[in-house]
N, C-alpha and C positions, 0 to 999 in steps of 0.2 A: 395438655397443660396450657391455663389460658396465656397467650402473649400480653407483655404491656407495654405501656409507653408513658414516660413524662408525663403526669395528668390525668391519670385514668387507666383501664382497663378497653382493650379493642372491642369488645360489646358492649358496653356506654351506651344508653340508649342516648338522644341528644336531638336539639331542632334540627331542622335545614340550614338557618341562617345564625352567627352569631347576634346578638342585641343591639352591641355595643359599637363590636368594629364594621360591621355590617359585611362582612366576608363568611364564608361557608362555615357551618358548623364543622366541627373534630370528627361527627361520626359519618357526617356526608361525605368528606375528603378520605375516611377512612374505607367507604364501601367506593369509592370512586376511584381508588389505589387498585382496592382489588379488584375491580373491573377492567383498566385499566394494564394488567400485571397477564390478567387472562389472554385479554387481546393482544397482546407483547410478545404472550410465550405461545402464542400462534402464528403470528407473521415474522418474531425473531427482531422487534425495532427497542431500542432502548426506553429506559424509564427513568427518573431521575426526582428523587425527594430529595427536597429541601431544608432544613427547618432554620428558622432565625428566632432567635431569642433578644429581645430589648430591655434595657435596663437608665434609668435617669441617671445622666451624667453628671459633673459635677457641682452644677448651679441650678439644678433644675429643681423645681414637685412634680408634681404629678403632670401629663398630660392629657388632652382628650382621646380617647380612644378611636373617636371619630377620623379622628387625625388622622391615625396610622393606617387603619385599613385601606383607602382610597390610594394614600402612599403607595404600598403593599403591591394593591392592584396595579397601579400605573406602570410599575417595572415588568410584567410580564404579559405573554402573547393573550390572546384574546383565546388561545385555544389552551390554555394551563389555568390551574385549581390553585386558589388560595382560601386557607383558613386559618381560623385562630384555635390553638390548641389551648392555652389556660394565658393567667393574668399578662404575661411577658412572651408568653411562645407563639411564633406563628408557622407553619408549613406549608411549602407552594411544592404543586403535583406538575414537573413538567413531561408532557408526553411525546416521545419519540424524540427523546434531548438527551444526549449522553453526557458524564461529568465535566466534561471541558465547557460545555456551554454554555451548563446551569453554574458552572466556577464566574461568570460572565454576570450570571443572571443576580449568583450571591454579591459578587463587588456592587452592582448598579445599586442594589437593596441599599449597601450601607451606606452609598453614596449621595444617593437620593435623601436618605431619612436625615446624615448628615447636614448637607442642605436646608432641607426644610426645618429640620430642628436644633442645629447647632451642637453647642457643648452640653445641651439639657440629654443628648441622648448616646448612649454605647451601646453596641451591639455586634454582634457573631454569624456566624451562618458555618454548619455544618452540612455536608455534600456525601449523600450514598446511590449509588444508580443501579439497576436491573440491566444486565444477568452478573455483571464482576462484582457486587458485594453484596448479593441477598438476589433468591428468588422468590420470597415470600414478602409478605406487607410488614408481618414482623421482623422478620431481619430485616428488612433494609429501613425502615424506624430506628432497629437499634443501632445499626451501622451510623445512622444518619445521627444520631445521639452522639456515638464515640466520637464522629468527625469534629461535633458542634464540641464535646467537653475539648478537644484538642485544639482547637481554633481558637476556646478560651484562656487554654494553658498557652498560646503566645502573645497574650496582648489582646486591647480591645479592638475589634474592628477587623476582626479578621476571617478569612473562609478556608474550612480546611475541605480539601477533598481528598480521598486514598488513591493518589496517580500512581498506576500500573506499570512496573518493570517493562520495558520495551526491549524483546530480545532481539539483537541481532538476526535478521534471516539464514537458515543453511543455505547454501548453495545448492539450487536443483538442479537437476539433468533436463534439457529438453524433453518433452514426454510426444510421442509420436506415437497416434493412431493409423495402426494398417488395417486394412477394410478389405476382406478377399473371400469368397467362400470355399475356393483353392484352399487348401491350407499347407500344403507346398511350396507357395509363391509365398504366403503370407511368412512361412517360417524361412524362405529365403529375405527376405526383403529384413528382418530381424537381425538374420546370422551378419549382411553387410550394416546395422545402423547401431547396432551392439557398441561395434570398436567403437566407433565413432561419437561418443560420448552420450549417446542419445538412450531415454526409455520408451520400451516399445509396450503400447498393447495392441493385442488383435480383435480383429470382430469380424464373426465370419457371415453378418447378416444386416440390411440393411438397419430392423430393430434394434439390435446387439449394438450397432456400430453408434446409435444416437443416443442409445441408453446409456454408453461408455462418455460418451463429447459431454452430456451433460454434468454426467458424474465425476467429471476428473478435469482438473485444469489442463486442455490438450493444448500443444502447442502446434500443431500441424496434423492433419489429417493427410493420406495416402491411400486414394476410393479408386477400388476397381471397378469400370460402369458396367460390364454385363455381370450382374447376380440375379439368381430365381429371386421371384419377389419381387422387393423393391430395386429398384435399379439404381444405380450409384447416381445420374439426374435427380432424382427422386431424394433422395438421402442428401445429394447437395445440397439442393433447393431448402431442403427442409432446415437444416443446419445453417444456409445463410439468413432463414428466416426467423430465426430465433435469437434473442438477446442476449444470449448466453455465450451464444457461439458465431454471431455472424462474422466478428472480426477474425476469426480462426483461418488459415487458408487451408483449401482445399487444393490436393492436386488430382488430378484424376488419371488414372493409369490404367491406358487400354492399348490392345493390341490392334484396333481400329482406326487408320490414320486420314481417312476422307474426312473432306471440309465438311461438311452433314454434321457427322458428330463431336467435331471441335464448337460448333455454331450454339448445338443443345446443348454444349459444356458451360459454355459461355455464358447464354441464356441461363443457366441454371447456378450460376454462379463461381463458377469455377474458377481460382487462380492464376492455374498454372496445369500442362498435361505431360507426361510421362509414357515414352511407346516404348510398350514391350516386344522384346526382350532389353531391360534398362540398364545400361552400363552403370558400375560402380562409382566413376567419376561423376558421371551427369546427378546419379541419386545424390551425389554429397553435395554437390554445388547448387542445384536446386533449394535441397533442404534446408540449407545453411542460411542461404541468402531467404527465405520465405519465412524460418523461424530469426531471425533478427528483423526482417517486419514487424512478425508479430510481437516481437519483445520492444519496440518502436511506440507501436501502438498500446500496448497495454500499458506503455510508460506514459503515454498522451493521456491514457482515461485515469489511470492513479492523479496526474497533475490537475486532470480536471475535477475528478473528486475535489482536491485540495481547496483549488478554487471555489468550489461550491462550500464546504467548509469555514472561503473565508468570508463568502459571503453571511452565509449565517452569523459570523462576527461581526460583520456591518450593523446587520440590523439589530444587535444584541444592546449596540452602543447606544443606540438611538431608541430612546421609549418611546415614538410616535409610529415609527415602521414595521413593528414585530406581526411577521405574516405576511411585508406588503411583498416581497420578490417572488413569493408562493401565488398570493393570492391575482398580481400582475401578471405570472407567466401562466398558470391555469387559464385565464380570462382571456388574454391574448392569444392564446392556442384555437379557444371555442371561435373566438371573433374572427381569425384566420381562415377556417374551417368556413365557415357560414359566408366568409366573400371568397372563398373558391380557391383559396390557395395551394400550393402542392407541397408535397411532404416535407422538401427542402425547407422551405418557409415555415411550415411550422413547425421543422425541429429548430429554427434559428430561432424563433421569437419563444420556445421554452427555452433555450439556453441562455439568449440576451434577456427575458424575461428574469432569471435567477440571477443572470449576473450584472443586469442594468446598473447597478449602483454599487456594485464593488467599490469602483474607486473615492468610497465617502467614507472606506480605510484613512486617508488620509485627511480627512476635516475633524478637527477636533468637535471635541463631544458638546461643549459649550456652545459652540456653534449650531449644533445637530437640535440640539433642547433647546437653542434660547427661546423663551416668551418673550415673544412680536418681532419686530423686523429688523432685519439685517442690515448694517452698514454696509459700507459701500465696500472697504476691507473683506470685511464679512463675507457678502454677497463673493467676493472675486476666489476664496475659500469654496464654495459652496459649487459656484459654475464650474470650477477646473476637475472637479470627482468623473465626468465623462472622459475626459484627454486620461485620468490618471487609471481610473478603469481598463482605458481601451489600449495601453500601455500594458498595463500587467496582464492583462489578456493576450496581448497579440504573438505569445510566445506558442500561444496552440493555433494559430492560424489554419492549419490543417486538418485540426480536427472540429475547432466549431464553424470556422468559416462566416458567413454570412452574419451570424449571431455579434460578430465586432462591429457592423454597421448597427445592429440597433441601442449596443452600449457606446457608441459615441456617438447617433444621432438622434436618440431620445426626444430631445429638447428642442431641436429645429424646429424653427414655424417655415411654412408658406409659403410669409411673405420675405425670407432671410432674414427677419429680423432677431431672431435668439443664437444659441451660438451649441458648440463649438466653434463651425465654423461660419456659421450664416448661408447654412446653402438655403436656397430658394426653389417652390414650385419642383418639376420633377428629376430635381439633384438628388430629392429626399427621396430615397426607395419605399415601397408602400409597408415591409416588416417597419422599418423605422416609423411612419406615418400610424400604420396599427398602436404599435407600442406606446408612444405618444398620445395616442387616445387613450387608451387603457391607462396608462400612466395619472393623466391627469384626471381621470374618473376615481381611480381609487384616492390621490389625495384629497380630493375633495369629498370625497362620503367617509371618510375616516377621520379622527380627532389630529391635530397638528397643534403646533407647540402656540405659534398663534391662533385659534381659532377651534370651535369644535366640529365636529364632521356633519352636514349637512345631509338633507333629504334629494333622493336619488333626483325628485322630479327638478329641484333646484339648479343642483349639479348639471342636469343635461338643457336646461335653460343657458344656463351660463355658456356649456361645451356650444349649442347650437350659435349664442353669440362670436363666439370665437372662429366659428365656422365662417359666420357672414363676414367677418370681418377680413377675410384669409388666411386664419392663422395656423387652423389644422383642419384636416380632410373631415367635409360634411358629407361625404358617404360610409366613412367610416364613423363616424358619428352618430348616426340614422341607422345604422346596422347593427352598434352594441348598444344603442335605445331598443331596437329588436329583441337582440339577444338577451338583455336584461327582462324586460316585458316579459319574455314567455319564460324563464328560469323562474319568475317571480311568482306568474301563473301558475306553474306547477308545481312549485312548492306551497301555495297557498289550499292549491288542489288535493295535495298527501296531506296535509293540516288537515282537512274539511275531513277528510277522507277516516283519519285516525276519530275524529271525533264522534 
């Protein structure tokens, strides 16, 4: 049965481009859903259709269609799909944007068209996303219809999305991985963690025992280090090296008590050790205290989730930034890398990189959009988003660490002359100095409320300026001139290459 939608039939044959609003055609947006839906339901990230519908408000005729399309466009990322579906309809494809964000993306629409159009125009925006309400292009079109007809049954100007019942979590049991190839020991060590509130699995093989940690949210591991095969070292090592499961503790339980092999425990990552034959008390007190760690920490990475969450709300607010926290901490990672930094650093400058500008939560959005320059008020609005950042951050101090120096020194020159605080010369740590580079490279080659975005060679004229003058590091400046160069080279090279 063929699917439809508002306008047409999903094989429509149709241009690339519309005429009029100069945005994608219906049937480009439509083979680029499904493309789009494929690669989604292979790596599991969200998908999120949009549609908005426009209609002349109450003093209006008609308007230019010209108009709206560039509208249209300006509210959304550089890496999302807009077109026009018929005379009033338009649909934007956000990719890997679940419904709360495209709910962000739908307010800005009517906000913006508002704006620029006044009372001449009303309008709607209904919200369907992949995988909760359609796993196909036709459903979640139709889904995204229901949303729009319900957004229109409350009024004009409004967005509806279908927000998902949030259950209550059950209360789980500790789950506790025993690793033995005994299975003696293994089912002793069971019969005492049973009572004790705890679920147990066993694995009675180094494979077994990694194939389980992956599979199942463990909350503690219990590795005995002589096994055939792979050795509990081995199985460590492996398990702290994985993303999955490094924050997991390990305790390692051997009847082995020379320094030698506390040493390779250690090296190999190990927690915490356990000598056999293990009293009952020692096993509860260990475990207890090592799984409320872990439950410590997994509370650290959900809040830091959150926070990344809210960053994406940042840049939702502001139609000049969408991309820039992504495309600043990628960049600053590479540029990291290439002046020789260690791993520490460059997990701080992807973290301060994502959360550089959090605190632009609190600048109003008028501020964020205005066309041309900031008053003096303004401006004192606009500088305080670092203190205010580095404030609601600093509740995970433990677990980003370093990453709060480069969302509250971003902005530092040199010479101390910009602020938070006016440090000066080498107050400013070199993650803060990197970032700062990379910071002001991307505003400058991207569009901004006053101004449009300029040519890279420009840009790095101007950064090289700022360098003589001492305001930011001219070796890092000389080094993502590098990095840029040869990224540019070889993408020019796969171009040549394809053709």
């Amino acid at each position: 049965m063929e699917k439809t939608f508002p306008g047409g039939n999903l094989s429509a044959p149709g241009a690339f481009r519309d005429g009029e609003s100069g945005l994608f055609s219906r049937d480009f947006y439509l083979a680029c859903l499904e493309r789009e839906l494929t690669r989604a339901a292979r790596y599991g990230d969200p998908v999120t259709v949009v549609i908005l519908e426009v209609a002349p408000g109450g003093d209006a005729g008609a308007w230019p269609m010209r108009q709206l399309g560039p509208l249209v466009r300006g509210c959304i990322r550089e890496v999302d799909l807009a077109a026009r579906f018929g005379d009033s309809l338009f649909a934007v494809l956000l990719a890997k944007a679940p419904a709360e964000l495209a709910w962000i993306v739908g307010e800005r629409l009517l906000k913006t068209l508002q704006g620029s159009l006044g009372t001449r125009f009303v309008g709607n925006v209904g919200i369907a996303s992949y995988p909760h309400d359609g796993s196909d292009a036709g459903t979640l079109l139709a889904r995204a219809t229901e949303a729009l007809s319900l957004a229109r049954a409350g009024g004009p100007n409004q967005v509806f999305w279908f927000k998902r019942e949030v259950k209550a979590p059950e209360e789980r049991k500790p789950i506790v991985l025993v690793v033995d190839d005994d299975q003696l020991n293994a089912k002793l060590f069971e019969a005492q963690l049973l009572p004790m509130g705890y679920e147990v699995i066993r694995a009675s093989s180094g494979p077994e025992a990694l194939a389980a940690a992956q599979g199942t949210e463990v909350d503690i591991v219990l590795l005995d280090v002589m096994m055939p095969g792979m050795s509990g070292y081995e199985v460590c090592r492996r398990l702290k090296s994985m993303d999955s499961t490094r924050t997991v503790p390990v305790v390692m339980v051997t009847a082995l008590e020379d320094l030698e092999s506390k040493v390779k425990g250690i090296q190999a990552g190990a927690d915490d050790f356990l000598t056999k034959p293990v009293s009952r008390e020692e096993l509860a007190a260990r475990t207890r205290s090592l799984v409320h760690m872990h439950t410590l920490s997994r509370s650290l990475v959900s809040i830091e989730n959150a926070l990344f969450s809210l960053a994406n709300a940042v840049e939702a607010k502001d139609n000049y930034t969408l991309g820039h926290t992504q495309r600043v901490a990628t960049l600053a990672v590479a540029l990291g890398g290439k002046l020789g930094l260690g791993e520490g650093d460059l997990s701080a400058l992807r973290l301060g990189g994502i959360l550089h500008d959090v605190g632009k939560i609190g600048v109003p959005e008028n501020v964020l959009n205005k066309q041309g320059a900031l008053d003096d008020e303004e401006w004192k609005l606009m500088r305080a988003h670092t203190e205010l950042g580095y404030r609601i951050c600093l509740p995970l101090v433990q677990s980003i660490g370093p990453a709060l120096d480069v969302i509250r020194h971003h902005h530092e020159k040199l010479d101390g002359s910009s602020y938070p605080d006016g440090l000066k010369g080498e107050e400013i740590s070199t993650i803060a100095r990197v970032m700062s580079v990379v910071d002001v490279y991307d505003a400058l080659v991207s569009d901004r409320p006053y101004r449009k975005a300029m040519p890279r060679e420009k840009a790095f004229a101007i950064m090289r300026q700022e360098a003589e003058a001492g305001k930011i590091d001219g070796k890092v400046v000389a080094a993502l001139e590098e990095l840029i160069a040869r990224e540019t080279k070889a993408k020019d090279d796969e171009a040549k290459g394809r053709t």
